[in-house]
N, C-alpha and C positions, 0 to 999 in steps of 0.2 A: 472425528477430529482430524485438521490436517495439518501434517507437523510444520509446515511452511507458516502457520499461525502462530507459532510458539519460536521468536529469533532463539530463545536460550538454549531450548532443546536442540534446533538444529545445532549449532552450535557442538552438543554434546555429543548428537549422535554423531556428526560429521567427523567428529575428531576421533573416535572411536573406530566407526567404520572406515578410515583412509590408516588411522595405523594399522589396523587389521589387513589391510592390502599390502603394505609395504613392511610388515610380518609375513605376510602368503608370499610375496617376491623374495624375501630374503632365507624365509627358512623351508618353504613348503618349494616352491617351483625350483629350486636351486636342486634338490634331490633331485627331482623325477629330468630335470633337465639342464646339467651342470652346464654353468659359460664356456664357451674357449675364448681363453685370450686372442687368437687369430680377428674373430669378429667385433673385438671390443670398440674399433673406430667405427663397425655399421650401425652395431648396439648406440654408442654416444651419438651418432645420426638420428636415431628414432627418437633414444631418450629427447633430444632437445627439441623434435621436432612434435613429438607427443608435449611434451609441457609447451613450447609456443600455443599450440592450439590449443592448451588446459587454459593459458592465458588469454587467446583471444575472447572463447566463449565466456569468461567469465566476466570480460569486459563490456560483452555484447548483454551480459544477462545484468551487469550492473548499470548498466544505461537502459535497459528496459526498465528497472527500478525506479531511477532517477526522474526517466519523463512520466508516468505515474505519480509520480510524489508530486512533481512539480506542476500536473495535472489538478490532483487534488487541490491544491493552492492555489489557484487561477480560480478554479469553481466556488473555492469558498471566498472569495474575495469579489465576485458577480451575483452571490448569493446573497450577500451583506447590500451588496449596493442596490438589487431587488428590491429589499425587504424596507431599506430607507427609503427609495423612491415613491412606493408603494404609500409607505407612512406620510409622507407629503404629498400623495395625491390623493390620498383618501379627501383632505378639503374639498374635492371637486364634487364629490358625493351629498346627497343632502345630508344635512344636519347632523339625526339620528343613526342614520345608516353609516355615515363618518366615525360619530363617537363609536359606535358599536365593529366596526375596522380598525379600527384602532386599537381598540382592548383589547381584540382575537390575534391581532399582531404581536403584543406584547406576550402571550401567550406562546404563538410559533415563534418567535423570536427565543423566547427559553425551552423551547424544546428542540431548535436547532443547534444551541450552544450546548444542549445536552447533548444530542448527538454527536458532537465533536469527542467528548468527554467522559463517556460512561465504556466502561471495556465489558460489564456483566450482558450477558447476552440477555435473559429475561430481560433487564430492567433496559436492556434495547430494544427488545421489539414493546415495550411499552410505551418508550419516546415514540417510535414509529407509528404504532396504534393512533395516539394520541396526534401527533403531526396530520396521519388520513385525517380524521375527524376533524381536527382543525382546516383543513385545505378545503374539504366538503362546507362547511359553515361562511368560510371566507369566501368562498366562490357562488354564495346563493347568496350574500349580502351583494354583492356587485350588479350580479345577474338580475336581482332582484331589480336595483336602482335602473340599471338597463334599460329594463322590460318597462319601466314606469314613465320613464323620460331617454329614451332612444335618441341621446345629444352627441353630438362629436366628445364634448368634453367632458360627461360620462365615460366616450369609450377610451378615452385617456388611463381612466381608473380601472379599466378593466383591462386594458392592455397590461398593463402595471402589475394588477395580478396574476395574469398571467403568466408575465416572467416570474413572479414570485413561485407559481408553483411548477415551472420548467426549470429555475435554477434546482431545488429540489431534487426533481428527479436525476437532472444533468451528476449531481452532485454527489448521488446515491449508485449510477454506473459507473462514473469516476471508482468510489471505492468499492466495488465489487470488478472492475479492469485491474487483474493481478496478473503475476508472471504467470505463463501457462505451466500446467505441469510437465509437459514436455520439454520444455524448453530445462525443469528441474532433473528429469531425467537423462537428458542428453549431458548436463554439465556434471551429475554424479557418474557416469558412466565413462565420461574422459577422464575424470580425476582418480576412478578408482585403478585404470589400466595404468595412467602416468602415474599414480602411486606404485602398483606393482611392482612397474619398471623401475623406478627410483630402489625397491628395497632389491630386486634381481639385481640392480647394477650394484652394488654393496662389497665392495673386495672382501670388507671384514667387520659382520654386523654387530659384534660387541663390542670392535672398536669405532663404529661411528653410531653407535648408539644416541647418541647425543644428534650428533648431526642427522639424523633421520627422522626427528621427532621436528625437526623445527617447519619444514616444509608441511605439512599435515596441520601444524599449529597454525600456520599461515592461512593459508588453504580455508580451514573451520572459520578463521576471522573472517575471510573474504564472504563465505557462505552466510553465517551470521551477521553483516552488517546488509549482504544484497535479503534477506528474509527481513530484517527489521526496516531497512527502509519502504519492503512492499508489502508490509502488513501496516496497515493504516488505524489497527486500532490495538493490537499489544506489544507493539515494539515502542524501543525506548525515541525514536524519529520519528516524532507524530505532526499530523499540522495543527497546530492553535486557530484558536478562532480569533485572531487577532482584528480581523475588519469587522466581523461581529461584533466582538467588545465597543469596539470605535465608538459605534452607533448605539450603542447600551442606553447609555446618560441621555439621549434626543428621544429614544425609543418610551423610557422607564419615567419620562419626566411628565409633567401637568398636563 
């Protein structure tokens, strides 16, 4: 299980572990290695230059986020329009081989808007399941007509399907292109030093008790909204299958 899948837990742990740090700064490292006031203008040089850089990567990992997301919604809105296209060019097909395109569409059609929709991992890799098998069936009805009548405006209908099952896959890297874990470790590994520092720099940590919990509480939100935006299927910023639906009523109709 990886906790980057769960925005709420990061969330918890985050906020846990960064006051743990700026507890370790204020009550533990302050023993073994008291401040002198002498240093305190090179100390507030680091402190601030340590949190600018808390701040940049965390900006650089919330735009990693961001084009991701807004990845996924590009793909799903090229997926939808696949899938219509497809549904009106199945006409080009004979007859039989039409109606029977058409049904298996309505079929992928609801197992692609399950996909959007289902967070239970079993009952995902059974949309998936189900989607292979469908793309297998869909693509031997084409193939089929191809092979029968080798027409340009056959290959129309099977160009068609094609993109139908390359949006697909496009659609299925989209949502496994997550932040790297690295990139999660480098940004816990600044935050937890620029927490340190924050509690070390502390004149008097029961009198800013208060003010020492807010940065950490910041901090956890920023983590938690960059985990829920790049988790695509349990955070609360999902993408809808809004061009999917679109197409529902044309897809579902006579």
């Amino acid at each position: 299980m990886k906790l980057v899948e769960f925005p709420a837990l990061v969330f918890v742990v985050s906020l846990v572990f960064l006051l743990g740090c700026v507890w370790f700064g204020a009550q533990v490292l302050k023993r073994f290695w008291p401040p002198d006031d002498t240093l305190r203008d090179d100390f507030s040089t680091i402190l601030a230059a340590t949190l600018t850089l808390l701040g940049l990567i965390i900006g650089f990992t919330f735009s990693m986020a961001i084009s991701r997301y807004d990845q996924r919604k590009v793909l799903e809105e090229a997926e939808a329009n696949a899938i219509g296209t497809e549904f009106v060019r199945a006409d080009l097909l004979p007859k039989a081989d039409a109606a029977q395109v058409r049904a298996l569409l309505r079929d992928y059609f609801d197992q692609r808007l399950l996909f959007y929709t289902v967070r239970d991992p079993a009952e995902l890799k059974q949309v998936n399941d189900k989607t292979a098998q469908l793309q297998t069936r869909l693509w031997a009805v084409v193939v089929g007509s191809a092979n029968a009548a080798p027409t340009p405006i056959i290959a129309l209908a099977v160009n068609g399907m094609n993109d139908v099952l390359n949006a697909q896959g496009y659609t299925q890297a989209a949502w496994w292109n997550r932040i790297p874990p690295a990139a999660w470790l480098l940004l816990a590994a600044i935050a937890a030093a620029s927490h340190v520092l924050v509690g070390y720099g502390a004149r008097n940590a029961r009198m800013e008790r208060r003010l020492l919990l807010i940065l950490p509480l910041l901090m956890s939100v920023c983590f938690f909204l960059i985990a829920d935006i790049d988790s695509p299927r349990n955070g609360l910023i999902r993408v809808a299958p809004q061009n999917l639906l679109a197409i529902a009523d044309s897809l579902r109709g006579p």
